[in-house]
N, CA, C and O of each residue as an XYZ file, in Angstrom:
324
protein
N      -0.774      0.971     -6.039
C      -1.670      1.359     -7.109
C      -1.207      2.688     -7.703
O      -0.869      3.713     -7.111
N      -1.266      2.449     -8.908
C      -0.566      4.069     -9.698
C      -1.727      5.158    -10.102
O      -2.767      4.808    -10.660
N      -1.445      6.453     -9.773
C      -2.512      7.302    -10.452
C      -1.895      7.708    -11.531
O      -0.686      7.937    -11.559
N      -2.769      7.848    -12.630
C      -1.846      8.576    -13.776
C      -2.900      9.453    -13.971
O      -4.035      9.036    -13.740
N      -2.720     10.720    -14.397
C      -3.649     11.926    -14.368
C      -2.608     12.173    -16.392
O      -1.466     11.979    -16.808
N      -4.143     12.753    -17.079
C      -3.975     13.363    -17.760
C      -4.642     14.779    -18.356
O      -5.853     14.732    -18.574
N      -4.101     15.753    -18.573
C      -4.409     17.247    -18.205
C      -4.691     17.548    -19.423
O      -3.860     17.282    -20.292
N      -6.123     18.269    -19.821
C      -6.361     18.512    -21.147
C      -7.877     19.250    -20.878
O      -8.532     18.913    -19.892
N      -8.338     20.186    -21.738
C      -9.760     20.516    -22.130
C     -10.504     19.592    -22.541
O     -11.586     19.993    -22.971
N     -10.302     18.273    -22.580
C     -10.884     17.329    -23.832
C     -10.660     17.608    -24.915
O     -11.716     18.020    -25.397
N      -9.740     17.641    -25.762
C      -9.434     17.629    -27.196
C      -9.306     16.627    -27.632
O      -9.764     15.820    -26.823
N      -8.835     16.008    -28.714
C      -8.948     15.389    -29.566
C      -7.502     14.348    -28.859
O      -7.565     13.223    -28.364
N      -6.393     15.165    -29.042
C      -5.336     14.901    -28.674
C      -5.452     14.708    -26.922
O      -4.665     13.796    -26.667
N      -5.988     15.100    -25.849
C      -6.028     14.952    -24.749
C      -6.865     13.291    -24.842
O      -6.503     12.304    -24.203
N      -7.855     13.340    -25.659
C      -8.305     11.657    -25.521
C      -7.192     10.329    -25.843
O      -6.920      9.219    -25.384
N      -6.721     11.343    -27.060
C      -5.852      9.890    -27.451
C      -4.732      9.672    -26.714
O      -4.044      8.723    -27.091
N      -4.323     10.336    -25.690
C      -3.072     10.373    -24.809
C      -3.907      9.707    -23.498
O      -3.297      9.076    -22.635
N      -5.349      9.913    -23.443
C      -6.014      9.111    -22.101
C      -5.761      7.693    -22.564
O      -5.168      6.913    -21.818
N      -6.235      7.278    -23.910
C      -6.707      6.260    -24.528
C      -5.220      5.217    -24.734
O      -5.319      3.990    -24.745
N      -4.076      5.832    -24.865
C      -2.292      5.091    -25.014
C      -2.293      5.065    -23.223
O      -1.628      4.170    -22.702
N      -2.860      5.809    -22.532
C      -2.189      5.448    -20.979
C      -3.289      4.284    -20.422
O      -2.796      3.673    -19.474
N      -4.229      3.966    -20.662
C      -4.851      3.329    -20.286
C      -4.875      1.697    -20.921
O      -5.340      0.723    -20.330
N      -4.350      1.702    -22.047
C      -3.846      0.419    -22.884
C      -2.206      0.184    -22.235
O      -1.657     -0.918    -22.202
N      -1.628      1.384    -21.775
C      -0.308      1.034    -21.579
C      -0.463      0.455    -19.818
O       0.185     -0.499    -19.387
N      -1.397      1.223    -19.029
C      -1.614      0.493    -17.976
C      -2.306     -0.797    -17.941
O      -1.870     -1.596    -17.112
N      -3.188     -1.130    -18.590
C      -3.070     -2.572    -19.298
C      -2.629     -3.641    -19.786
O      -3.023     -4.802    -19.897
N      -1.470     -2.871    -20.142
C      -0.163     -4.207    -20.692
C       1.012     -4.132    -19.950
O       1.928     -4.933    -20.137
N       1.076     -3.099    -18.995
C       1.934     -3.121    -18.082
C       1.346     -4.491    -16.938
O       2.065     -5.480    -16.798
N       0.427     -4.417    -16.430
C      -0.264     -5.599    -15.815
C      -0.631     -4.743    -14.589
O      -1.198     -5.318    -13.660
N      -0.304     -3.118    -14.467
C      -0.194     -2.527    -13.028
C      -1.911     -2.363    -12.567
O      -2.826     -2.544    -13.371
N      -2.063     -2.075    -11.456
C      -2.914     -1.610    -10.554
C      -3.302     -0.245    -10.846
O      -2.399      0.591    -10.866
N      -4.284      0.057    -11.035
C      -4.524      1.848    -11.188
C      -5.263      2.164    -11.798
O      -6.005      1.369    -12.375
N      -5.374      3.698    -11.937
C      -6.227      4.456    -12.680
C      -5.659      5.539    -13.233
O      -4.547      5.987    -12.952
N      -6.476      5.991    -14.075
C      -6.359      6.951    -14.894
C      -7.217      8.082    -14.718
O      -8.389      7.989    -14.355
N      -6.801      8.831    -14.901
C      -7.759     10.431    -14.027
C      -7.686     11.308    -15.216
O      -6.652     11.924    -15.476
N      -8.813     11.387    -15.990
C      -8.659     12.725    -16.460
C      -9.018     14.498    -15.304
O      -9.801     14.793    -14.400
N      -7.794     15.289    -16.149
C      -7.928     16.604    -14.979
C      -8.264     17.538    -16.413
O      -7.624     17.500    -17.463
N      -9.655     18.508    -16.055
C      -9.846     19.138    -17.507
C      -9.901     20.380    -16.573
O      -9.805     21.351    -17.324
N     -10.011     20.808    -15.278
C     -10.235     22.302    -15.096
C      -8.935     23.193    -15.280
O      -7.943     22.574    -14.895
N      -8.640     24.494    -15.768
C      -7.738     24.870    -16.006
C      -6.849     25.416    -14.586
O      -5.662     25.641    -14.351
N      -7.731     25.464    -14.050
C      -6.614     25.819    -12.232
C      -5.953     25.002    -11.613
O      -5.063     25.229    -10.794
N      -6.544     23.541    -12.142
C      -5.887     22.198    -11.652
C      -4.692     21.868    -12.832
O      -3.792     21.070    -12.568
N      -4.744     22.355    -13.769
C      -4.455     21.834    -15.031
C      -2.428     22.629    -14.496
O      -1.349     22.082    -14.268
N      -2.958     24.251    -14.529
C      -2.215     24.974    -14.186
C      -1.151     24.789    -13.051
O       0.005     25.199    -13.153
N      -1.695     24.077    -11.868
C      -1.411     23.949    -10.528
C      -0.219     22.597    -10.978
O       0.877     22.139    -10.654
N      -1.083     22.445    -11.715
C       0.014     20.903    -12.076
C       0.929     21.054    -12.748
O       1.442     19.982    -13.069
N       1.568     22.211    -13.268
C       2.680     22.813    -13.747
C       2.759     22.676    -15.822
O       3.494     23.083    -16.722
N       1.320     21.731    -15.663
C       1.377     22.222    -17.310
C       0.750     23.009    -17.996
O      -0.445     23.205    -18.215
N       2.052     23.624    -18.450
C       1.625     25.153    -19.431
C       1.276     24.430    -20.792
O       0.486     25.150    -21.403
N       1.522     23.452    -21.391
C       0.987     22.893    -23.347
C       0.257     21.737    -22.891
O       0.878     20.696    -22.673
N      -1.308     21.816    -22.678
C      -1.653     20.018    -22.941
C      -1.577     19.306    -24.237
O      -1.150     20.018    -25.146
N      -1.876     18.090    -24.564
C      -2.053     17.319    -22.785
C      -0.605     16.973    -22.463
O       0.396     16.885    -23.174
N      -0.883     16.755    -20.757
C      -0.110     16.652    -20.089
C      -0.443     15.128    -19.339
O      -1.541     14.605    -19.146
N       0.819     14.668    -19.022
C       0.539     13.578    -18.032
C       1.394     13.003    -17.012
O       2.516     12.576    -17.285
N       0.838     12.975    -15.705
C       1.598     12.617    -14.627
C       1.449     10.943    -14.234
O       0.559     10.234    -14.703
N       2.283     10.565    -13.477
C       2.156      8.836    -12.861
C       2.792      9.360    -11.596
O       3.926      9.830    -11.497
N       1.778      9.191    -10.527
C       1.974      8.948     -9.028
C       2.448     10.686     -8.809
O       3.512     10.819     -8.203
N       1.653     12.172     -9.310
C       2.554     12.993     -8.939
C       3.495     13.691    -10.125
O       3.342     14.719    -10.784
N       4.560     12.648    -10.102
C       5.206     12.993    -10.997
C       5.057     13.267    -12.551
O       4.829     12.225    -13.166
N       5.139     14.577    -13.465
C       5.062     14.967    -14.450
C       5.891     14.369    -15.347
O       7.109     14.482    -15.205
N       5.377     13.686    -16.339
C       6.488     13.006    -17.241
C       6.419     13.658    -18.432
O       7.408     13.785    -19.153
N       5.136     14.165    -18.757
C       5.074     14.656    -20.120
C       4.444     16.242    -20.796
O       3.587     16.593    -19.986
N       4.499     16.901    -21.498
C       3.286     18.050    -21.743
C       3.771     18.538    -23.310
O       4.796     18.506    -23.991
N       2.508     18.962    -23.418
C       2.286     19.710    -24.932
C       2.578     18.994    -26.224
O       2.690     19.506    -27.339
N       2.692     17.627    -25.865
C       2.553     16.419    -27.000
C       2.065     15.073    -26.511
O       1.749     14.822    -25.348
N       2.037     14.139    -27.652
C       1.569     13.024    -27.659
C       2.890     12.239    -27.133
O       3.754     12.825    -27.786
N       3.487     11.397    -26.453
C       4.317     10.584    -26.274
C       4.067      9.152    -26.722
O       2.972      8.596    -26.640
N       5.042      8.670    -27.143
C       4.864      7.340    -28.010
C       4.196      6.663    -26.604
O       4.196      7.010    -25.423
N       3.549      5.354    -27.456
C       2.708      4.604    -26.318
C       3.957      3.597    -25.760
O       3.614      2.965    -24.761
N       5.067      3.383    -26.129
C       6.327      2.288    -25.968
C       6.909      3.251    -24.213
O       7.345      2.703    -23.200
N       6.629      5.116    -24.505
C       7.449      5.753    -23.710
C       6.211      5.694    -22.588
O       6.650      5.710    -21.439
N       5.281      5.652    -22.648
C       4.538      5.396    -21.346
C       4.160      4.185    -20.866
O       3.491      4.026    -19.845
N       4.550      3.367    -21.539
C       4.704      2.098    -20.798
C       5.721      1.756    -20.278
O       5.835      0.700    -19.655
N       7.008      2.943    -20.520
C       8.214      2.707    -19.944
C       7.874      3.072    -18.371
O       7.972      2.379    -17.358
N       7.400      4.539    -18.579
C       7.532      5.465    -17.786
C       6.105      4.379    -16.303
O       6.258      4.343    -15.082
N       5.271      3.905    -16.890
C       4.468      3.318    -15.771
C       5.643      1.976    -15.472
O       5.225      1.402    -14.466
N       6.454      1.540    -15.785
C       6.898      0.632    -15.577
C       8.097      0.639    -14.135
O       8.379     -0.104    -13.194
N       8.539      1.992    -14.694
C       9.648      2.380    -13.627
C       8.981      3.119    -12.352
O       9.615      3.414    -11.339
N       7.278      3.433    -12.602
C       6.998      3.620    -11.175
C       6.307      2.919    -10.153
O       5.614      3.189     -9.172
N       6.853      1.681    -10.884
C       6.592      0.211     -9.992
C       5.200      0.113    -10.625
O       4.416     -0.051     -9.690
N       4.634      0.136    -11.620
C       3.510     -0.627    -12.497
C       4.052     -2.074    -13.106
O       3.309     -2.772    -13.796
């Protein structure tokens, strides 16, 4: 099962990057969830300095932009989603 965490205050842009990972874990066919992380000590801890940010399983794939929805369905794909 994959966690994908995405790191943001709730902005505008932090939703629509929840909203592409959660359609992309959807059409990937994977197991999982999606975590929004909005406190800034967790946000921090997680090594992103520009939200939103977003990790799969841990690993940091993205920060301080939107990533195409094609590149996070890559990116859940190669971590066995």
């Amino acid at each position: 099962m994959l966690t994908i965490r995405v790191y943001g205050p709730g902005c505008a842009n932090c939703r629509k990057l929840e909203e592409i990972a959660t359609k992309a874990l959807a059409e990937a066919g994977a197991q999982g969830e999606v975590v929004k992380v909005t406190a800034t000590p967790d946000i921090v801890a997680a090594g992103v300095l520009k939200t939103p940010g977003l990790s799969i399983n841990g690993k940091l794939v993205s920060t301080g932009r939107i990533p195409a929805p094609e590149s996070v369905l890559q990116w859940i794909r190669e971590a066995g989603g």
